[in-house]
Every structure is written in structure tokens, then in C-alpha cells.
C-alpha positions as a LaTeX table, in Angstrom:
\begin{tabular}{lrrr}
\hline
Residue & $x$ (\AA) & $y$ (\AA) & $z$ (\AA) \\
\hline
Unk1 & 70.01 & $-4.77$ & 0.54 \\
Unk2 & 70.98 & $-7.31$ & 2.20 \\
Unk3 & 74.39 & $-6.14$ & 3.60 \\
Unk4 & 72.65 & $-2.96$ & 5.18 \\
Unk5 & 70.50 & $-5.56$ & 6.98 \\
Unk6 & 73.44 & $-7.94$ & 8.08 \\
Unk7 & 74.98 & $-4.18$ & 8.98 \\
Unk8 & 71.61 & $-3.16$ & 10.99 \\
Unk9 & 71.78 & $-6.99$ & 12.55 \\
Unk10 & 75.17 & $-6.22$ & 14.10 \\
Unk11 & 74.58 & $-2.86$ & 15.07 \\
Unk12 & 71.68 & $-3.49$ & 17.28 \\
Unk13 & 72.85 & $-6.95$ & 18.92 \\
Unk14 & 76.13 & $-5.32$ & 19.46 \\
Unk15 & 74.76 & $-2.35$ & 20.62 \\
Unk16 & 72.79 & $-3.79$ & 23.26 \\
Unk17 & 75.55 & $-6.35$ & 24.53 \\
Unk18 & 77.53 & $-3.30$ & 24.85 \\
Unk19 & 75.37 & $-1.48$ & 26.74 \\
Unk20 & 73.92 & $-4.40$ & 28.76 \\
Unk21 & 77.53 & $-6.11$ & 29.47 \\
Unk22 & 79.90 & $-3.53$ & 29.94 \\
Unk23 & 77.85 & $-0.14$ & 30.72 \\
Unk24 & 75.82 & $-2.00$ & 33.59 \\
Unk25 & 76.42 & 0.70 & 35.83 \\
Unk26 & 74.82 & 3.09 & 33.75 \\
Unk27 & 71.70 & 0.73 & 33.34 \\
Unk28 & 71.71 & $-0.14$ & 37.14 \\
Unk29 & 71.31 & 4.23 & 37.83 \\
Unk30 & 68.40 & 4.63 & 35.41 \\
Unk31 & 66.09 & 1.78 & 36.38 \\
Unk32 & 66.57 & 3.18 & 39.54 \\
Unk33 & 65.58 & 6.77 & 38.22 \\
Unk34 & 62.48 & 4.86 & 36.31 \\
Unk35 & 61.70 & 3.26 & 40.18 \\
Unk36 & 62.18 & 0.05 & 38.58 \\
Unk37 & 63.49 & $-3.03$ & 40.92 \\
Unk38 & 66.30 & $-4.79$ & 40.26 \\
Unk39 & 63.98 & $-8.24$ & 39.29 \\
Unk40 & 62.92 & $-6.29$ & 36.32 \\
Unk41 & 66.01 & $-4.90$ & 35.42 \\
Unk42 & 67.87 & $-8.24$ & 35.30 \\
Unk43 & 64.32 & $-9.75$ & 33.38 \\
Unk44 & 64.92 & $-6.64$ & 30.79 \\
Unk45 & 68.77 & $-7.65$ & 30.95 \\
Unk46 & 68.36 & $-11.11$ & 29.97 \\
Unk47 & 65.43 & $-10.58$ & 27.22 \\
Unk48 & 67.73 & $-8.28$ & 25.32 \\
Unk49 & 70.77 & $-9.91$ & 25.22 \\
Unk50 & 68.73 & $-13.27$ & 24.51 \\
Unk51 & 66.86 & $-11.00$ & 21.17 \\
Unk52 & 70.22 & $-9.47$ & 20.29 \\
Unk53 & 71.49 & $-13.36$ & 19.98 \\
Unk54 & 68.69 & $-14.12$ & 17.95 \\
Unk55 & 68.78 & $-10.84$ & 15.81 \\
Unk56 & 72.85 & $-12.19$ & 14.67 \\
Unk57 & 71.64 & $-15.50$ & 14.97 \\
Unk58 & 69.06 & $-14.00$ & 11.82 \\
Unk59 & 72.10 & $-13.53$ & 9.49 \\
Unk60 & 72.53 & $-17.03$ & 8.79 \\
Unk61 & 68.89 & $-17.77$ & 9.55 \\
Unk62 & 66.26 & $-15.05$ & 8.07 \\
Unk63 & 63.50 & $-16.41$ & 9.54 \\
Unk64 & 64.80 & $-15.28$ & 13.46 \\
Unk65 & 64.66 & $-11.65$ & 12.32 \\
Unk66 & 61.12 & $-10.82$ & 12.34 \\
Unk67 & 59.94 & $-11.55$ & 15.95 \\
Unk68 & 63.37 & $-10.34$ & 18.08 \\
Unk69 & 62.84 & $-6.82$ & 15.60 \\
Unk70 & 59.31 & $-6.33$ & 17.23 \\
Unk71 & 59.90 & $-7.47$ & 20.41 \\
Unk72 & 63.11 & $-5.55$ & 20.42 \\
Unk73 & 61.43 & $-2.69$ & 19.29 \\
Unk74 & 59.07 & $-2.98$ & 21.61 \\
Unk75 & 61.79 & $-2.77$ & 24.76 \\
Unk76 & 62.42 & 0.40 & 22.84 \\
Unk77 & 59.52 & 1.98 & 23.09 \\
Unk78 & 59.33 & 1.19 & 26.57 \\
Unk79 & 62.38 & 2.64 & 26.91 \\
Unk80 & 61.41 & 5.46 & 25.53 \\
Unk81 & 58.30 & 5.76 & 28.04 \\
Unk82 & 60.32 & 5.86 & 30.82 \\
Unk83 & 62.87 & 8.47 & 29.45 \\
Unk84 & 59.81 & 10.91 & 29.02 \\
Unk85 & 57.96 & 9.98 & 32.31 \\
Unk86 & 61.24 & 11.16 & 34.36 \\
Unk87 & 61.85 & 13.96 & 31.42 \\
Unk88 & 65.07 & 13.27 & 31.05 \\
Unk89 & 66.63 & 15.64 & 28.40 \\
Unk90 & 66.45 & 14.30 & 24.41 \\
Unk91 & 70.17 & 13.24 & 24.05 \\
Unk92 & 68.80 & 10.18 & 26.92 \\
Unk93 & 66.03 & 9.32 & 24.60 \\
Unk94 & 68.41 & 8.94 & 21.43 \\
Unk95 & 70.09 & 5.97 & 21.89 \\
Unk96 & 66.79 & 3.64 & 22.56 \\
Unk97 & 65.30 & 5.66 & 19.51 \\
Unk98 & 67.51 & 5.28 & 16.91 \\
Unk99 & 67.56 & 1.66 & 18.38 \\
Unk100 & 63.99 & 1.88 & 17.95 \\
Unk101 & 64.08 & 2.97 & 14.58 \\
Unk102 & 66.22 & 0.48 & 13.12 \\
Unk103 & 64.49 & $-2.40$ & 14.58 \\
Unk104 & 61.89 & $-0.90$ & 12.50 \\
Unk105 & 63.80 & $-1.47$ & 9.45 \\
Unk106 & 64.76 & $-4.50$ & 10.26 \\
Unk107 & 60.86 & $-5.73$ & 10.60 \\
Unk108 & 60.28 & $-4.00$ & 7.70 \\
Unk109 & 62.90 & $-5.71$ & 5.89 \\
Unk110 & 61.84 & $-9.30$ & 7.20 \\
Unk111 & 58.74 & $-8.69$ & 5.61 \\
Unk112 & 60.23 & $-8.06$ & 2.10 \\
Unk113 & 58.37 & $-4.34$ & 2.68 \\
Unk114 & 61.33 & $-2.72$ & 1.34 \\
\hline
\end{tabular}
């Protein structure tokens, strides 16, 4: 169990330093779609990639899981919020869902739930 977590770990952090780092341009067109400024994009910006630290930071250190996973999870659902409030077609919601989802897990798993 603990190698699908370490493998959850990575995908999200990476994921989001991905997106965040080199796909900026993308992020810069939909928070202006959302009407969002560009104070709360780079506040959004700099919480994730800070949580995604913390969340591979967690591998060595179990005990910085459980927090970034809500908090993270929380961005997601957020994200998620937005996507519908503009109705942008499904395949936009995916990404922050599936990142939703396995922040989830990873709470879950924090928690010795499963």
C-alpha cells in the first residue's frame, strides 16, 4: 500500500508543477475565463506548488500528507466550481477531478482508512 501512495504522492505534486510551471499560459486564459485577477491566480500558483512540495516532502515524512491532501483537495473542488460556473465542457473538469479524487485517497490513506 504504500508504493501506490508514494505513486499517488508523485503524481499529484508532479502534476501540478507541471501544470503550474510549464502550462502557465493555459492557467493565465482560464482565470481569466473564471474573471479571476491575476493577485489570485499567482496566490493559487504559489499555494499549490508550496502543497505539492509538501505532498513529496510526505514520502519521507508521513505526517505532511494529511493537511496538503485536504487543502489540495480543496483547490480542487474549487476548481471544479469554476469549470461548471463558465460550463465549460467535462473533458475541462477532468483533470482537477481526478486530481480531486486522488487527494482523496491520499487523506484517506493518511488516516490509516484504507
Amino acid at each position: 500500500m504504500i508504493n501506490y501512495i508514494h505513486l499517488v504522492l508523485i503524481i499529484v505534486a508532479a502534476s501540478v508543477a507541471y501544470v503550474w510551471i510549464f502550462r502557465i499560459d493555459n492557467i493565465i486564459k482560464e482565470f481569466k475565463q473564471f474573471g479571476l485577477s491575476n493577485l489570485t491566480r499567482t496566490f493559487v500558483g504559489a499555494i499549490k506548488i508550496a502543497l505539492a512540495t509538501l505532498l513529496i516532502v510526505g514520502i519521507w515524512h508521513p505526517l505532511f500528507i494529511t493537511i496538503p491532501a485536504i487543502l489540495m483537495g480543496l483547490l480542487m473542488i474549487a476548481a471544479q466550481y469554476f469549470h461548471f460556473k463558465i460550463k465549460n465542457p467535462f473533458i475541462k473538469h477532468l483533470p482537477s477531478f481526478v486530481l480531486l479524487i486522488l487527494c482523496f485517497f491520499l487523506t484517506l490513506a493518511s488516516l490509516n482508512i484504507i
